[in-house]
C-alpha positions as CSV (number, residue, x, y, z in Angstrom):
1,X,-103.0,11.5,21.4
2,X,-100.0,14.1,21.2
3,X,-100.8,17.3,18.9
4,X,-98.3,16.9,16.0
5,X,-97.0,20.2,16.4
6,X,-96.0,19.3,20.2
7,X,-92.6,17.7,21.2
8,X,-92.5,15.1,23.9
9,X,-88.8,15.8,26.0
10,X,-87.0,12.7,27.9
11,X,-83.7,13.4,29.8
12,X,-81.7,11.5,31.6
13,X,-78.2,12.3,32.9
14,X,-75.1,10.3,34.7
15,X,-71.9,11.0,36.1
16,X,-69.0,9.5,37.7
17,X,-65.5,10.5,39.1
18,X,-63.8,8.3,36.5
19,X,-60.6,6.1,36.8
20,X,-57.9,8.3,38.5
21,X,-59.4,11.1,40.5
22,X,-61.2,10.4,44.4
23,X,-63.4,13.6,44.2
24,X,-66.6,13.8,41.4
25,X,-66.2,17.9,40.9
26,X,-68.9,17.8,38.4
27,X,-72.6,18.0,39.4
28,X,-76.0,17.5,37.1
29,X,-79.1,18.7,37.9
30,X,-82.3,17.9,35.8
31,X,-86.0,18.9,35.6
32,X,-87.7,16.8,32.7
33,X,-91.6,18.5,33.2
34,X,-90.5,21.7,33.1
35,X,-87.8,20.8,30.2
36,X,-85.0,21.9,31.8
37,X,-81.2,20.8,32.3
38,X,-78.3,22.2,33.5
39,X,-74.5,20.4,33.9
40,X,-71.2,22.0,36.0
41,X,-67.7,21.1,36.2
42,X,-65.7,22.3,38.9
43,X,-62.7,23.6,39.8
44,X,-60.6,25.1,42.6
45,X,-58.9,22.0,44.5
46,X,-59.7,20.4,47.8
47,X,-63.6,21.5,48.0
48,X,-63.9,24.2,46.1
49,X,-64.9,22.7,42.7
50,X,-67.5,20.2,44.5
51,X,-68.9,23.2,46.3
52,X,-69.1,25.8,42.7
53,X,-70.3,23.4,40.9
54,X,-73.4,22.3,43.3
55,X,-74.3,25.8,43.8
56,X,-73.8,26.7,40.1
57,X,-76.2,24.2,39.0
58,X,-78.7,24.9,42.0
59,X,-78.6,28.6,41.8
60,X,-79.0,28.0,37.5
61,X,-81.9,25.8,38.1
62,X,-84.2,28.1,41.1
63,X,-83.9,31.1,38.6
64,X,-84.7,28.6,35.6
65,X,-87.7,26.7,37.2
66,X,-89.0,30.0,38.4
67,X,-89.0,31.9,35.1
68,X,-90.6,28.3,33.7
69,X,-92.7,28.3,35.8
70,X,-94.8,32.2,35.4
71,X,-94.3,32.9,32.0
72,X,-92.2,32.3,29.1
73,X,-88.7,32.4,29.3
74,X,-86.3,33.8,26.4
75,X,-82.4,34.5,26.2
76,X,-82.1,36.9,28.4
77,X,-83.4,34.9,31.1
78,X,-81.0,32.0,30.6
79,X,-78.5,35.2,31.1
80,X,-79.6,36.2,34.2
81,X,-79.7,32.7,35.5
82,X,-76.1,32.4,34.6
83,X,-75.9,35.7,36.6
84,X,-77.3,34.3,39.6
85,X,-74.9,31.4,39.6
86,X,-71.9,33.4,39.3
87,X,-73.0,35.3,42.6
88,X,-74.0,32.6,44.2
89,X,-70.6,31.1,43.6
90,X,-68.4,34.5,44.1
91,X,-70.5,34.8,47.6
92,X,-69.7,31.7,49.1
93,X,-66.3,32.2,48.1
94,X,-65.6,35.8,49.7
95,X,-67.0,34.3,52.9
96,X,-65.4,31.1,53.2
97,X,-61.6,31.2,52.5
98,X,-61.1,28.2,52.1
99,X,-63.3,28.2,49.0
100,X,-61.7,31.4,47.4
101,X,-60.4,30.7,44.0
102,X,-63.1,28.4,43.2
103,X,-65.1,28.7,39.7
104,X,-66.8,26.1,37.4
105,X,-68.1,26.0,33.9
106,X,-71.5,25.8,32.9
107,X,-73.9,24.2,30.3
108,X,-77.5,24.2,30.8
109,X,-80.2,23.9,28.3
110,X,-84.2,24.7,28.0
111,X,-86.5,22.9,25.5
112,X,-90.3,23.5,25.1
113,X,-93.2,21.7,23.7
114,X,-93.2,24.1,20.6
115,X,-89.9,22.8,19.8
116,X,-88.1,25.7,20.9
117,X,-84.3,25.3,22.2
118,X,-82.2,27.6,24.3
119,X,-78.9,27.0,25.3
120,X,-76.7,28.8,27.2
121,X,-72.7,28.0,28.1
122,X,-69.7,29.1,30.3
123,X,-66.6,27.3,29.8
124,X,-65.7,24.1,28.1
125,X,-68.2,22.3,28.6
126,X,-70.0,21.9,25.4
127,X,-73.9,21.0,23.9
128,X,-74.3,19.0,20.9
129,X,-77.0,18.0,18.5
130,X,-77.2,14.8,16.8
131,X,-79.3,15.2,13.9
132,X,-79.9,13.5,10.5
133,X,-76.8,15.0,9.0
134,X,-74.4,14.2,11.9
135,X,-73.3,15.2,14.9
136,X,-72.3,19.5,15.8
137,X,-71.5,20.9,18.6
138,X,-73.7,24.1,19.0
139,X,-71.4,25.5,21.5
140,X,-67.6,27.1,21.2
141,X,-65.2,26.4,24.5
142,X,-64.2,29.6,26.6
143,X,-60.4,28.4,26.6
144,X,-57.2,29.9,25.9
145,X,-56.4,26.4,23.2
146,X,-60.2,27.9,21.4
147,X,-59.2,31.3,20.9
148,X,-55.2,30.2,19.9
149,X,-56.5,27.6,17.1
150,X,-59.3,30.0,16.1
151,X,-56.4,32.6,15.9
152,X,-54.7,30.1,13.6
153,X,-51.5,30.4,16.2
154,X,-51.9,26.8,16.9
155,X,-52.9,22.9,15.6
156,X,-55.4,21.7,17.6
157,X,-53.4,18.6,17.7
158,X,-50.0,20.4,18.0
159,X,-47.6,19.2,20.8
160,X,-48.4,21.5,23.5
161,X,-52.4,22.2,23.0
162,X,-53.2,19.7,25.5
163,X,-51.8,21.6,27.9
164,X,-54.2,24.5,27.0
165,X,-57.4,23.1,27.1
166,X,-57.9,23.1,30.7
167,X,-56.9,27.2,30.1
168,X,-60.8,28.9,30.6
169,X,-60.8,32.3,29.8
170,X,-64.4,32.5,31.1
171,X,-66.0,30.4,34.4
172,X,-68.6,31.2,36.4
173,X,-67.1,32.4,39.8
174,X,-63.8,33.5,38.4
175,X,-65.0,37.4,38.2
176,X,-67.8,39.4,39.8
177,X,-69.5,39.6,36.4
178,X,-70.3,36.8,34.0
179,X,-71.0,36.5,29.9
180,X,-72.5,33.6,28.9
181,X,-73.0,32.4,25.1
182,X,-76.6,32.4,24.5
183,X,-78.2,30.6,21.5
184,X,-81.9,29.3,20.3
185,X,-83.3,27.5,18.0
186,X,-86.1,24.7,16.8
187,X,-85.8,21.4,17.2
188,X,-86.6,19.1,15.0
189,X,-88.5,15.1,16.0
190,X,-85.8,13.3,16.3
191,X,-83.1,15.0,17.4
192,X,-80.9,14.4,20.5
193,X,-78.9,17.4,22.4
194,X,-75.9,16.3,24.5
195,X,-74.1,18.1,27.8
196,X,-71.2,17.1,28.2
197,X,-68.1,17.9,30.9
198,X,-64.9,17.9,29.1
199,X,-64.0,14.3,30.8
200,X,-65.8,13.0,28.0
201,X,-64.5,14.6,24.8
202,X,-60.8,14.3,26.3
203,X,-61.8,10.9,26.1
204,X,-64.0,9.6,23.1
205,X,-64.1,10.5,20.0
206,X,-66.9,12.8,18.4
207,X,-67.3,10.1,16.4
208,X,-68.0,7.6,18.7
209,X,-69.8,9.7,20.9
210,X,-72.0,10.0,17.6
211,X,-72.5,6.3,17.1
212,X,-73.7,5.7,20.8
213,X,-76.5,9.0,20.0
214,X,-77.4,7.2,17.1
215,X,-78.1,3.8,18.4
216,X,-79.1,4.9,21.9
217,X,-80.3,8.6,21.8
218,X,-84.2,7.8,21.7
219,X,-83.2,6.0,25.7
220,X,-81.5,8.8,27.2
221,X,-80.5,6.9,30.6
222,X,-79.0,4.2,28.1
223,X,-76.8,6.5,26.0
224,X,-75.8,8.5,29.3
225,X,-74.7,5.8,31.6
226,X,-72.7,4.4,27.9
227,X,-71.2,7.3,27.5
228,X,-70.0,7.4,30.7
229,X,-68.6,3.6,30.7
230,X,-66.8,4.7,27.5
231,X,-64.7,7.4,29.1
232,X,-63.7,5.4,31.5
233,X,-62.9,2.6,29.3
234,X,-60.7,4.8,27.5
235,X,-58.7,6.1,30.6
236,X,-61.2,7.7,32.6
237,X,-58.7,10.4,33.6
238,X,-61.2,13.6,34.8
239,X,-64.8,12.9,36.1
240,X,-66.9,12.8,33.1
241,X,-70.9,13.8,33.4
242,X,-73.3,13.7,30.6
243,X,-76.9,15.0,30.2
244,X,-78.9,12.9,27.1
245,X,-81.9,15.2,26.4
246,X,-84.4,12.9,23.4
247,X,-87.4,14.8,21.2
248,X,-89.3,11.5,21.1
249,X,-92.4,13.0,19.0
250,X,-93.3,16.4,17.4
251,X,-92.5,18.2,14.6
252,X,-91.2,21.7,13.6
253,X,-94.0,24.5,14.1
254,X,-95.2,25.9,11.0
255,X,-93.7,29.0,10.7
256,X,-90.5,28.4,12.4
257,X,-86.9,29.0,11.3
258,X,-84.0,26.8,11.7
């Protein structure tokens, strides 16, 4: 029998070059026992994105698993392992010039059997939570289109901010040093965290991407690999990769604050 105040984690993840492009610049990376998950997208043409995105989410998960793994991990270690990625990524491109340019973006996420949550982001790729009250994203892009409409100097629908989302004013490879948004929280039995590339919200709705959580978040393979199938339904123009992390059983600690 599991302890009421311990959450059981299932993760599942998918990913697909979509509709137009030959290349899958994206790469996933999951560790379900040791509740850890990580997503990239990639960028940099030819075989630069494939190559940061692989060793952003390789380098994310070593430090992760290791940190796991002897003790217990808090923000600042989701930090570092950000930190390692964007070495391990500005390394391989000073040595290889064919790779120099390259950068990705970065969501990766950490939940424990308390109920405990830490996410961590670089880019536009983005983490959501479906809960009982809806759908949020729990993460803000790094783009030049974010900062404008947060600026109030532009509609986010205005002619002219499609152009800007692909704009990152922060990716991990792009500079020698690295800030990553950190957040935590508790989770709550029940609720479903999505990572997502931006291949999917360029292509479905929040709303929709809501309805699948809803129906299919306690099957995480099943709500990925949908997710997926709806992006490229609806155009499929970028590779699109998803990461459906499910709280199956537990409750909130005692104690705990949201």
């Amino acid at each position: 029998m599991v302890n009421e105040h311990m959450f059981v984690w299932r993760m599942a993840g998918a990913s697909h070059p979509g509709r137009v492009r030959c290349r899958n610049e994206d790469h996933v990376c999951l560790d379900e026992p040791h509740g850890l998950a990580v997503l990239a997208d990639g960028m940099g043409g030819h075989a630069g994105g494939i190559v940061a995105s692989r060793l952003t989410v390789l380098a994310w998960m070593e430090y992760m698993q290791q940190v796991v793994t002897s003790g217990r991990p808090g923000e600042d270690d989701l930090r570092a392992a950000c930190t390692c990625a964007n070495r391990a990524v500005c390394h391989a491109a000073a040595v290889e010039a064919g790779l120099r340019g390259m950068g990705s973006t970065l969501a990766g996420i950490h939940v424990t059997q308390s109920g405990q949550v830490f996410i961590c982001h670089v880019g536009d790729s983005r983490v959501y939570r479906l809960r009982a009250l809806g759908l949020q994203c729990l993460t803000r892009d790094h783009s030049v289109l974010r900062e404008q409409v947060d600026a109030g100097m532009i509609a986010e629908e205005a002619a002219g901010a499609f152009a800007l989302r692909g704009l990152l004013t922060r990716a991990i490879g792009a500079e020698p040093e690295v800030l990553p948004d950190v957040t935590t929280g508790w989770a709550r039995g029940g609720d479903v965290y999505l990572l997502c590339s931006d291949g999917l919200t360029e292509m479905v709705a929040e709303a929709d991407i809501a309805r699948v959580l809803v129906d299919l978040g306690m099957h995480p393979r099943l709500a990925s690999i949908r997710l997926v199938e709806m992006a490229n339904e609806r155009g499929g123009v970028d590779n699109v990769s998803v990461v459906v992390v499910s709280s199956l059983q537990g409750h909130r600690p005692q104690g705990s604050v949201e």
